[in-house]
C-alpha positions in Angstrom: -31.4 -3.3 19.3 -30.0 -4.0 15.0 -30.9 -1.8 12.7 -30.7 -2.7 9.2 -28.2 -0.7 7.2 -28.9 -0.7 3.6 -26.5 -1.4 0.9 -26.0 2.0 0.0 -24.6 3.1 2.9 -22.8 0.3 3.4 -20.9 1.5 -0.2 -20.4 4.5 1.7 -19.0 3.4 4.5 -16.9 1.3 2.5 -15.7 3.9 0.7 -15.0 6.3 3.5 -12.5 3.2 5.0 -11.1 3.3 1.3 -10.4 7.3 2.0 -8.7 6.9 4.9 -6.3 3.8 4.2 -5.2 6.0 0.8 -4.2 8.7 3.7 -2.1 6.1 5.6 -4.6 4.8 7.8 -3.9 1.3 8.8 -7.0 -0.2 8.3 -8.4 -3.5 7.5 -11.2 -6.4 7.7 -11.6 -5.8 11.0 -12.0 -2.5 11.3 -14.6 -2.9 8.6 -17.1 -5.1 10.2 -16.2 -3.1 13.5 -17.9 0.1 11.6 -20.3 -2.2 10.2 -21.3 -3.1 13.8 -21.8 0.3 15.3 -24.0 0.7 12.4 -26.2 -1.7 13.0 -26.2 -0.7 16.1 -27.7 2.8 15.5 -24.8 4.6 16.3 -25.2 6.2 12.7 -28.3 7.9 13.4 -26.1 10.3 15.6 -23.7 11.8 13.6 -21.6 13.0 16.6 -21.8 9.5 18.1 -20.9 7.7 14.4 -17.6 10.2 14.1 -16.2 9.4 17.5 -17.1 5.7 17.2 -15.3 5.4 13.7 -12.2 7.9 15.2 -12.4 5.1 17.9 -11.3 2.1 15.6 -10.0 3.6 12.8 -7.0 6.1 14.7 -3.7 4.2 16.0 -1.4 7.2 16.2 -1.8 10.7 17.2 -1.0 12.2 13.4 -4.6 10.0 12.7 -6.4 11.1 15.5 -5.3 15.1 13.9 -7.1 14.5 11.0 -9.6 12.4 11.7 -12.0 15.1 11.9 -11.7 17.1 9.5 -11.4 14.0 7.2 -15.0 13.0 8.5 -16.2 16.1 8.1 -14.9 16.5 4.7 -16.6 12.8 4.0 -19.9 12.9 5.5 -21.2 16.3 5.5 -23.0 16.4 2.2 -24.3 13.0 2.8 -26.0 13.2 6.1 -27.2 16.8 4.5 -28.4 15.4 1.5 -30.7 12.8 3.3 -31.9 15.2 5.4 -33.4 16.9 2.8 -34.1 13.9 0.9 -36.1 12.6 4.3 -38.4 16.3 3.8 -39.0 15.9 0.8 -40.1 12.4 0.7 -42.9 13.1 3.6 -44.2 15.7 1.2 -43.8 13.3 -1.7 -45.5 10.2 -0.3 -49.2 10.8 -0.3 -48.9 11.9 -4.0 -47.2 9.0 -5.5 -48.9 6.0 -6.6 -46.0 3.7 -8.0 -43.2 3.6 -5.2 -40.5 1.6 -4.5 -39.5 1.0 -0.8 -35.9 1.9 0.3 -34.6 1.5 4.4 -31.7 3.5 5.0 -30.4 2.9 9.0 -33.3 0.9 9.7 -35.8 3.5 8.8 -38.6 2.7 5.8 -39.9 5.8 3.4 -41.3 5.0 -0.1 -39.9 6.0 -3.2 -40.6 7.0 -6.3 -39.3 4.3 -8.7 -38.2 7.3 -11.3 -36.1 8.6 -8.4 -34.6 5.7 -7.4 -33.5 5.4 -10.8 -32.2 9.2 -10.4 -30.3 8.6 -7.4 -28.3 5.4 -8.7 -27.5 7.6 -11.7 -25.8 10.5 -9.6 -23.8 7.8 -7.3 -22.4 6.5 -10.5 -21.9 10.1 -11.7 -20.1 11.2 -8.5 -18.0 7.8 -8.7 -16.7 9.4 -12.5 -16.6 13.3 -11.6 -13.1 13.1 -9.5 -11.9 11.0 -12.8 -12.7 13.9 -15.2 -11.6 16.7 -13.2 -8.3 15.5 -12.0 -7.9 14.8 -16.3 -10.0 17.9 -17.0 -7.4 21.5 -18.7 -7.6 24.0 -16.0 -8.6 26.7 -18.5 -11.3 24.6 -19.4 -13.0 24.1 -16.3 -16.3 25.1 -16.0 -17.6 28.1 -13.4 -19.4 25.5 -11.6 -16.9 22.8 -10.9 -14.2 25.5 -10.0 -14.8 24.7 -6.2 -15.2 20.9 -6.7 -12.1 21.2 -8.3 -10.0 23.3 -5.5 -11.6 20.5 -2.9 -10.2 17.5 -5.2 -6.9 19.7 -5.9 -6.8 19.8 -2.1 -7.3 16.1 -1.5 -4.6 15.1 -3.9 -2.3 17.4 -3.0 -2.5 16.2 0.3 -2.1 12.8 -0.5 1.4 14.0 -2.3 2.6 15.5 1.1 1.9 12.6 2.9 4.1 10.7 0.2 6.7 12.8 0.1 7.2 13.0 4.2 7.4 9.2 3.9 10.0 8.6 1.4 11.9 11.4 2.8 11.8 9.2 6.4 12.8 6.4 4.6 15.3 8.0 2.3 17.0 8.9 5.7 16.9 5.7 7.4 20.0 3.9 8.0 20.3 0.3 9.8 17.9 -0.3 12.6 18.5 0.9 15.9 18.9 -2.0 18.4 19.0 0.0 21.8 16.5 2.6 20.9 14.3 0.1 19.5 14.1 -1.9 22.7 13.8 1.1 24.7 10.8 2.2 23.4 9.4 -0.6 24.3 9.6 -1.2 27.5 6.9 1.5 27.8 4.6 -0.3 25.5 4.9 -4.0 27.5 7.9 -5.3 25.8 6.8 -5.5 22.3 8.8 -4.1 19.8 5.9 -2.6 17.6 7.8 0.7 16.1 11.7 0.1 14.9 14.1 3.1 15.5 16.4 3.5 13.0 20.1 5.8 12.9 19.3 8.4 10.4 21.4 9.0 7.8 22.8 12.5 7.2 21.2 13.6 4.1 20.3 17.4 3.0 16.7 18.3 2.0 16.1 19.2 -1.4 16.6 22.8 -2.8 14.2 24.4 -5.6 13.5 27.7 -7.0 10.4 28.3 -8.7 9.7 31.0 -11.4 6.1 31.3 -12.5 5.0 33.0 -15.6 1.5 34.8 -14.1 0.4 36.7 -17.6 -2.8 37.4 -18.9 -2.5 33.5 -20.5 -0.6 31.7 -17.8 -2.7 32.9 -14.3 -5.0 29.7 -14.1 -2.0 27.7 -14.4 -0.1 29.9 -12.0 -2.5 29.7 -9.3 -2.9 26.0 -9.0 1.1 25.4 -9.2 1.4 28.1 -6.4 -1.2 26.0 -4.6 1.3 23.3 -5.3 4.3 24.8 -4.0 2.1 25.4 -0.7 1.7 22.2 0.3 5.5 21.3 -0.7 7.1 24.1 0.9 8.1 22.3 4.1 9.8 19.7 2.2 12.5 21.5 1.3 15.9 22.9 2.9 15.4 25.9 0.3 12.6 26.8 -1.7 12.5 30.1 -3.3 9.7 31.5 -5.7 9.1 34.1 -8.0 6.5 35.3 -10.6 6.8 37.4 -13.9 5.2 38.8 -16.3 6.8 42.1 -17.0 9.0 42.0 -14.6 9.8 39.9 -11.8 8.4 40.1 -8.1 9.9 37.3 -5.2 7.3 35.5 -3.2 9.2 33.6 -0.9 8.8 36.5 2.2 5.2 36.1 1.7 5.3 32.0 1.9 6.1 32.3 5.7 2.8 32.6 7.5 1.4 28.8 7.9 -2.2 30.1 6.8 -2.7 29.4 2.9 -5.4 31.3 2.7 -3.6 34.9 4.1 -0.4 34.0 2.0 -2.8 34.2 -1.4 -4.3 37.3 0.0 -0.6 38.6 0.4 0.1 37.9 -2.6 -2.8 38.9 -4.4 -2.0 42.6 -2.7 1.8 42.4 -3.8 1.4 40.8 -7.1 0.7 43.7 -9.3 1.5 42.6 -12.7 -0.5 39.5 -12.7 -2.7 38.3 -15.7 -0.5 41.7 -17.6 1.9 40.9 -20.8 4.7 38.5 -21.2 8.4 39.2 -21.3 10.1 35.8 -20.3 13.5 36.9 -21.2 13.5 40.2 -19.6 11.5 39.0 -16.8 14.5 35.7 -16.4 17.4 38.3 -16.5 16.5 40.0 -14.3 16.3 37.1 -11.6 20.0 36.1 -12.7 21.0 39.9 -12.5 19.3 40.4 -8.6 19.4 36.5 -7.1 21.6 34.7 -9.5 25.0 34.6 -7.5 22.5 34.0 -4.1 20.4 31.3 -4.9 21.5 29.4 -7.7 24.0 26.6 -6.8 24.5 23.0 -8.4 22.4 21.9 -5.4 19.3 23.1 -6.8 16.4 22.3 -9.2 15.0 25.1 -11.3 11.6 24.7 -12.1 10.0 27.8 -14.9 6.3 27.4 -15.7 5.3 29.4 -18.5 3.6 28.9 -22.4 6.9 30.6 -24.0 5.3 33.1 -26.0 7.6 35.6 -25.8 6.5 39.7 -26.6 10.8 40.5 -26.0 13.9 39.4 -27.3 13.8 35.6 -28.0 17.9 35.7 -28.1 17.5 37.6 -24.3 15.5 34.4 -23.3 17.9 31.8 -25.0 21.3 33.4 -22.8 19.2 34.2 -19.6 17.9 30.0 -19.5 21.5 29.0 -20.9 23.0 30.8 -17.9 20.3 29.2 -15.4 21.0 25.9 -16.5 25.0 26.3 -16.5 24.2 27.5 -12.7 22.0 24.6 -11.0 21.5 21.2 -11.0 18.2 20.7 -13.2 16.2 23.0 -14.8 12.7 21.9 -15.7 10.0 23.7 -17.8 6.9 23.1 -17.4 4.2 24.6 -20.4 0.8 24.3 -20.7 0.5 24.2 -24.0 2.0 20.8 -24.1 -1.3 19.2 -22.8 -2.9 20.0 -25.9 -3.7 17.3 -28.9 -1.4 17.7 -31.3 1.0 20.3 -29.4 4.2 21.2 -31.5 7.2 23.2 -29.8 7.5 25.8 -32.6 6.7 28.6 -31.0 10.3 31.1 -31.5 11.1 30.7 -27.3 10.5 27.4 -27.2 12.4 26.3 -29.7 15.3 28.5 -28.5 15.3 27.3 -25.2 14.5 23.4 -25.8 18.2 22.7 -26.4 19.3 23.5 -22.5 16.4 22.0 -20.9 16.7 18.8 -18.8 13.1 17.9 -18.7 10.1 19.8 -20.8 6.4 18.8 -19.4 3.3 19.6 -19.1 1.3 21.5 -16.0 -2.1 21.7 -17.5 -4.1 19.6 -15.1 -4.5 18.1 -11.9 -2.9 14.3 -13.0 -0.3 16.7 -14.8 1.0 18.5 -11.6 1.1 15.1 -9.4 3.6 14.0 -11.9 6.3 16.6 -11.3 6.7 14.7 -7.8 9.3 12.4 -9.1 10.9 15.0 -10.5 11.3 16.9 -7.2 12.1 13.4 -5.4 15.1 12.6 -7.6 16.7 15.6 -7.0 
């Protein structure tokens, strides 16, 4: 027996197909009216029986089927939630109303008031704009209660990054296409030739060091590039991190564990002089003086994130980022303060630094941060 699905959660559904083709699902028309059909069928009502009938059509290789879940659950939770409660409170709401409007969502008819109606179109266009204005939105400036909408969407995107970077790294190492391999694998799938293999060509990950400046006026900031450098870590043949403030402390021991959440309680423990003063120069000598002659190397992209407000010597700073550029291959700094309307360099550091400097940017947001990935990819 149909059901009739109504438009909204036909939007929704939409949507969700949206969600996974921007995470590489392999999805189209289709696969579309396929989910349409289950819902009609009333597969929809059963949330259990709705995920594994969409993880059904919508997976074609085992990285898809990984996700799937969580993806789902990511999607859907608040929804089917939200009409659940919507569904109580409309029972309670129905005998009292007098002007309704009538609504059928998966087949099943409530009457609404026409005021709320009008409420709830308003939020779906709201929610449609609220990703838009975070991702664009200072991260000093965001409000207590969008801080966790924020570190979902900072998740999302992120993510989306990784997946781009693991696939132009496969095809930065692709060479010509493997004939023998190619027909080999598949003869297990019936003769068809449905995935090319290709001979890889010997190319070296890339190799970054980042130095984050974690004062009292930089630890927002901080916090959602380390965030960054967690999902990115894997990428890279080296990666090695630091913060400063009044002096310097390395991070990279306490990157190892695969569990984000325990590495930010590690370093929360370790991390002593975060959110304290500022003394860049100090702080950058320091790192030349004890991992210098280690680390640095022509192969390697130095990335600093701080504002430049300097508290010690601004001609310290100048010789400790000429040195640091004269060792590696690029040095990018990334400031905050750039982000702002009207932003001059003229603070003294700044200025004294600009000169040696391969790239100067901004890290202030969300849309700010995705940018760095071409950055990282060209080196």
């Amino acid at each position: 027996m149909l059901v009739e699905v109504d438009k909204s959660f036909k939007e929704r559904l939409i949507d969700f197909t949206m969600y996974c083709r921007e995470r590489q699902f392999m999805l189209g028309p289709q696969e579309t009216r396929d989910a349409f059909s289950i819902a009609e069928k009333g597969y929809a009502l059963d949330r259990k029986l709705f995920q594994y009938s969409l993880k059904a059509i919508y997976c074609k290789r085992k990285e898809h089927f990984d996700r799937f879940d969580e993806m789902f659950q990511r999607f859907w939770s608040r929804y089917y939630e939200e009409k659940l409660e919507k569904r109580k409170k409309q029972i309670k709401q129905l005998k009292k109303e007098k002007e309704t409007a009538t609504v059928i969502f998966l087949g099943t008819e409530f009457k609404l008031p026409k005021k709320e109606v009008k409420e709830h179109e308003a939020k779906e266009t709201v929610g449609a704009n609220e990703s838009i204005r975070l991702r664009y939105t200072d991260f000093s400036k965001v409000d207590v209660t969008d801080k966790e909408k924020l570190e979902e969407l900072a998740e999302e995107l992120f993510h989306q990054m990784s997946m781009r970077f693991k696939r132009r790294l496969e095809n930065s190492n692709r060479g010509r296409i493997d004939i023998r391999n190619t027909i080999r694998q598949g003869v297990s799938k019936g003769g068809l030739l449905l995935d090319l293999s290709y001979k890889k060509k010997r190319k070296e990950k890339r190799k970054v060091i980042f130095i984050l400046d974690v004062s009292g006026s930089m630890d927002t900031y901080s916090y959602y590039l380390l965030r960054y450098v967690l999902v990115l870590k894997k990428y890279f043949k080296s990666l090695e991190f630091f913060t400063f403030s009044t002096h310097l402390t390395h991070i990279t021991p306490m990157l190892r564990q695969n569990n984000e959440l325990e590495i930010l309680k590690e370093i929360g423990k370790n991390v002593n002089s975060w959110s304290s003063g500022t003394k860049i120069g100090e702080s950058l000598q320091e790192f030349l003086s004890d991992y210098g002659s280690k680390l640095l190397s022509q192969k390697h992209i130095v990335v600093i994130l701080s504002d430049g407000l300097e508290t010690g010597s601004v001609t310290e700073l100048k010789e400790a980022v000429r040195t640091i550029r004269r060792k590696c291959k690029t040095l990018v700094w990334l400031n905050p303060l750039k982000g702002m309307d009207g932003y001059q360099p003229i603070q003294k550091g700044i200025v004294n630094v600009m000169p040696h400097l391969d790239a100067f940017e901004s890290a202030h947001n969300l849309d700010s941060l995705l940018k760095l990935e071409k950055l990282l990819m060209d080196v």
